[in-house]
C-alpha angles and dihedrals in degrees: 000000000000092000082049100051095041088053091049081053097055091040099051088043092049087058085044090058088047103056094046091057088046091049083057103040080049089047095051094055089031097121096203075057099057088044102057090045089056090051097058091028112059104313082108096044144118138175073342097306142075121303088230098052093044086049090046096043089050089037086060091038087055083043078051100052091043087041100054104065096160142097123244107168140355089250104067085070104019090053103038128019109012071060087048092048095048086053104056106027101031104241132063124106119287099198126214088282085071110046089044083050087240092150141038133227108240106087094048089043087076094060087042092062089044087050088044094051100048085042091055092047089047096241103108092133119161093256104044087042080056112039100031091062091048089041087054087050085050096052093049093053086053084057101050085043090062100044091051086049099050087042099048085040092054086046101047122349140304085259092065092038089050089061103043091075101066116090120135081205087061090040091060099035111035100077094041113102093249125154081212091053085048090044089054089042087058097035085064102041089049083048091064095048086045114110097249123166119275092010127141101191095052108143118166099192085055098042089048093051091048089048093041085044082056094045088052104045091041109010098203086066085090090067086070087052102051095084093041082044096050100042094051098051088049081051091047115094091179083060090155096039077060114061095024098057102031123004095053092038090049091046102046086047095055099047095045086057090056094050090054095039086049090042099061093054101027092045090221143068114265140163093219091178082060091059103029075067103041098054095036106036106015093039106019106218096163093082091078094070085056134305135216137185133293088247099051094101095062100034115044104357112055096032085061103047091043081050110180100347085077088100095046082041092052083042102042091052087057092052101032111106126254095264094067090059087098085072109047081048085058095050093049101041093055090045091054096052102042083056090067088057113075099209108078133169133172096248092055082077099042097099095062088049083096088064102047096052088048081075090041092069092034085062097044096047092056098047110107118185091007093054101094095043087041089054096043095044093048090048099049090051098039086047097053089046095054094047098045097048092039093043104031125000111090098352096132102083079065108045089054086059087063095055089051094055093055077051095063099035109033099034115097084197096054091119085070107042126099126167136213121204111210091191136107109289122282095003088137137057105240130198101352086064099051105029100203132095098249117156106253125152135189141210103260128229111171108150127245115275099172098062102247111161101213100037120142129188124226094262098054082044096061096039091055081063115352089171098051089046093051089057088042098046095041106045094151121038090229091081092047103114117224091246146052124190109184130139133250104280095042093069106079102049093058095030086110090060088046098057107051091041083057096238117171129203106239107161141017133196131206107234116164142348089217112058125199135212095276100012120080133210086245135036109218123212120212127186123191106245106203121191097353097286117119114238110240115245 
């Protein structure tokens, strides 16, 4: 009976066993199973988050391109697309970078397909030529948001993820048309395929292309690297396998890109990254366009584009665990090697800002009774400094443009206008804001290349005495040309020229609240007025 029942046990058990393998085997091709699977999975999905979250995130970045209507640096057009425009409608101005072969094409080859296509489909108009480029621009920063937040959420929680996004700094300069905003786009993405530890999306063949494509488009993007590079090969205990079977193939593929790419529009072929360096870097020749101490960065620099999350930044680096080190490494260590060049701008730090703010939510998520009055405080001032620089200050050199392209397309005398602009070099956008051959001319300021102690560029010429060029550079009234863009301060120093030439003043522009040395709080437009008669515009 024992050996019977025992038997009837096993047996029983045996069926038991049975029917649970065929429930599963029934469960895995069950087909309400695998939908439902695909529902909470990534049916809702989008670029990994939620299909809401990724509409909303492009939907502010679109609210952030309409809502930034100022200049920040030449760059953003000289650089971009005044190159794009040259490209694809055969005039526009290539500056010394270019014809030095400074820069390459692949970053403006983007806007250039944007402007061919438009062209193609015969709605190349000025403004489309101007906001489609910035809301690309826009569309590819929603992207690199979302990669930092569902990094930073994977890696701690959706609270910290939810801080590291709100940085007036981002807010100005992620729409403009910037190598140094496409720098930062691919420096995060690159961040969320980088082997960090306790990720889940780490790829080493996707981090390294989007490192090699920012090196491309803005060689010094390789200074923020160094330390991430470094640490993962000394991680690495395939360190061969490495460098052998993707590093060197990434980057022989992308730079090869970039010759080709280079080849076609330069003619020849040119390692534009070599000399981008050397002249930048080995020779310094950006200190001509204005130096600052070697301090500068951590005075005066980095404090102003973190704003008012330096103190959750300071505090967030003492609580941040050890694994975010890497970062702060990667800060300094930038930091430290833009000081030794005397040349320094804000945007050259805009690529660690990521990091930084990566502190910055570490620090908000772990405030207890502050963290109300900290998140209020921190949006209120980040929110006034977005909207004033992206509203007011400095919005003038864009508001001309505006004036001069009434001039091209509602004028009936357009075939004999020309306009001079009496202002520092490059402080407006040029034919890519205004789309129409029309004669204009600027004072030059390309540095010396040939080592010539006393040497002066146009600019610096004509400010020494702007009244005295102006006689010099117009002898006979048939070269005036119909139109004079200048700022404020500039106005009464060449009023006598004005006068006599019959200039009147038939626009003017609000620029800054905080005038320079050569830069007014308002642009003046002046139009030649010739036998009484107004000329139509």
């Amino acid at each position: 009976m024992e050996r019977d029942g025992g038997g009837g046990s096993l047996f029983f058990r045996g069926l038991q066993n049975r029917s649970h393998e065929k429930m599963k085997l029934r469960t895995r091709k069950s087909t309400l199973y695998l939908s439902q699977q695909k529902s909470t999975g990534c049916g809702g999905d989008l670029l990994g988050e939620n299909i809401y979250l990724v509409l909303f995130t492009i939907a502010l970045r679109i609210c952030n391109c309409f809502l930034v209507q100022t200049s920040f640096v030449p760059d953003e057009y000289w650089q971009s697309l005044e190159v794009a425009h040259h490209m694809v409608f055969n005039y526009g101005y290539l500056t010394w970078e270019w014809t030095e072969r400074l820069r390459g094409y692949t970053y403006p080859l983007i806007f250039a397909s944007i402007y061919k296509i438009l062209h193609l489909l015969g709605k190349d108009s000025v403004q489309l030529l101007i906001w489609i480029p910035r809301l690309a621009q826009a569309l590819l920063s929603a992207i690199a948001d979302l990669r930092l937040y569902s990094l930073m959420k994977q890696l701690e929680n959706q609270q910290v993820a939810r801080w590291v996004l709100c940085s007036w700094f981002t807010w100005y300069c992620c729409t403009r048309t910037l190598t140094n905003t496409m720098e930062t786009v691919l420096t995060i993405i690159a961040l969320f395929y980088y082997p960090l530890e306790g990720s889940k999306f780490m790829n080493s063949v996707k981090y390294s292309s989007l490192v090699a494509l920012a090196f491309i488009i803005r060689p010094t993007a390789v200074i923020l690297w160094i330390p991430l590079l470094f640490r993962h090969f000394w991680q690495e205990q395939r360190k061969l396998d490495l460098i052998l079977h993707q590093f060197l193939p990434v980057g022989f593929f992308t730079l090869s890109f970039s010759l080709i790419i280079d080849r076609i529009f330069f003619g020849q072929w040119t390692l534009v990254q070599y000399n981008f360096l050397k002249f930048n870097v080995l020779q310094n020749v950006g200190s001509f366009y204005g130096s600052h101490p070697w301090h500068w960065y951590f005075s005066q620099g980095f404090p102003a584009v973190l704003g008012t999350h330096l103190p959750f930044f300071i505090h967030g680096c003492l609580l941040a665990p050890k694994r975010y080190r890497i970062f702060l490494v990667t800060v300094l260590w930038t930091l430290l090697v833009y000081s030794m060049l005397s040349h320094k701008e804000f945007r050259f730090i805009y690529p660690v800002l990521p990091f930084c703010m990566v502190f910055c939510g570490y620090s908000l998520n772990n405030l207890k009774l502050w963290k109300k009055p900290a998140l209020s405080f921190l949006f209120l001032s980040n929110m006034f400094f977005a909207l004033y620089t992206g509203l007011v200050h400095q919005r003038g050199t864009l508001d001309v443009m505006t004036n001069i392209q009434e001039l091209c397309y509602n004028n009936t005398n357009i075939s004999s206008a020309s306009v001079l602009m009496m202002m520092p070099c490059h402080s407006t956008p040029y034919y890519s804001h205004v789309h129409h051959p029309l004669p204009m001319r600027f004072l030059q300021c390309p540095p010396d290349l040939t080592g010539k102690g006393d040497y002066l560029v146009e600019a610096d010429i004509f400010y020494l005495n702007p009244l005295k060029w102006l006689y010099r550079e117009f002898q006979n009234d048939s070269t005036l040309p119909t139109h004079l863009i200048i700022f404020s301060i500039l106005e009464e120093e060449i009023n006598p020229f004005l006068i006599s030439n019959k200039y009147e003043r038939t626009a003017v522009f609000f620029h800054t609240h905080f005038p320079e040395r050569r830069t007014g709080s308002h642009i003046y437009v002046y139009e030649r007025k010739l036998k009484g008669k107004l000329n139509q515009t």
